[in-house]
N, C-alpha and C positions, 0 to 999 in steps of 0.2 A: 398619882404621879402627874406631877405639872407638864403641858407639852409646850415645847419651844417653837414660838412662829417667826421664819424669816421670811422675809421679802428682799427680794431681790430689785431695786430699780435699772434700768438701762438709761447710760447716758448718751445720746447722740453724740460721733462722729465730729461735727461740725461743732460743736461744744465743749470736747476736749481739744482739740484741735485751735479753737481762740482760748482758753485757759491756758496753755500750756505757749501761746505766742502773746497774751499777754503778762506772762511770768518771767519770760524769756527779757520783754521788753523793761519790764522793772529790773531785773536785775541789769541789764543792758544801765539802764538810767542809775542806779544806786553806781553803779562802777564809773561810771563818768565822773559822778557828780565826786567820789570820792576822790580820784584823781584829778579832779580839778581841783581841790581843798590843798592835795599832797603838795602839787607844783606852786601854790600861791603859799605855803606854808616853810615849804623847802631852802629856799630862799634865804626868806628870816634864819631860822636856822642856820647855813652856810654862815650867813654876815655874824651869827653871833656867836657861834664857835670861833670864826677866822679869830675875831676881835677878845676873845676870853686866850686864844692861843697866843698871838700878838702881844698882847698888854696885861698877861696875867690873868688868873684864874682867883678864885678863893683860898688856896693852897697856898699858908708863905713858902719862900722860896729859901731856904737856908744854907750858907756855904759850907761846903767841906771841910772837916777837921782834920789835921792829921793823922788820930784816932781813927778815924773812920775805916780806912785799907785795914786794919790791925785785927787778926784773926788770932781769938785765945782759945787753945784746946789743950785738952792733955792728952799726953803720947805716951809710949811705955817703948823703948829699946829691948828688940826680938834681937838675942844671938844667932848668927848665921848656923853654928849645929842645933838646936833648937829648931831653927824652918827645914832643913832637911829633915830633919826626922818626923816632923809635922808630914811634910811631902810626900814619904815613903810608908805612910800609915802608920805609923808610931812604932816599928819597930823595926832595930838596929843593932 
C-alpha cells in the first residue's frame, strides 16, 4: 500500500496580509481604469444614438395604410338561450 505524504507549509502573517492588499489594489486599478474607458466611451454613444434617433436609423420608415387598423377574424353568433344554458351547466 502506497503511503500518502503531506506537508503542510506556513505562510507568514505579514505575507498574506501584502497579497491580499496588493489584490485589493489591482482590482482597485482594473475598476478605475474600466470606468474611465465607460465615461470617455459613453459619450460617443449618447451623440450617436441622439443622431440615429434624429435623422433616422437603418429602418425605412413607411406610411400607414388604411388597411392597416383593419382587423380580420372570424366570429360565430352565440344565441342568448344557448349562453344561459352554458351558465347554468348544461342543464335546463
Amino acid at each position: 500500500m502506497q503511503q500518502l505524504n503531506i506537508r503542510f507549509i506556513q505562510i507568514p502573517r505579514w505575507q498574506i496580509a501584502l497579497g491580499a492588499g496588493l489584490l485589493i489594489a489591482l482590482l482597485l486599478t482594473l475598476f478605475i481604469l474600466a470606468l474611465g474607458i465607460f465615461f470617455l466611451v459613453l459619450p460617443i454613444f449618447l451623440i450617436g444614438g441622439a443622431l440615429a434617433y434624429f435623422f433616422g436609423g437603418r429602418a425605412l420608415k413607411t406610411r400607414p395604410t388604411p388597411n392597416d387598423r383593419v382587423l380580420e377574424v372570424d366570429y360565430r353568433v352565440i344565441e342568448p338561450e344557448r349562453l344561459d344554458k352554458d351558465r347554468n351547466g348544461g342543464s335546463s
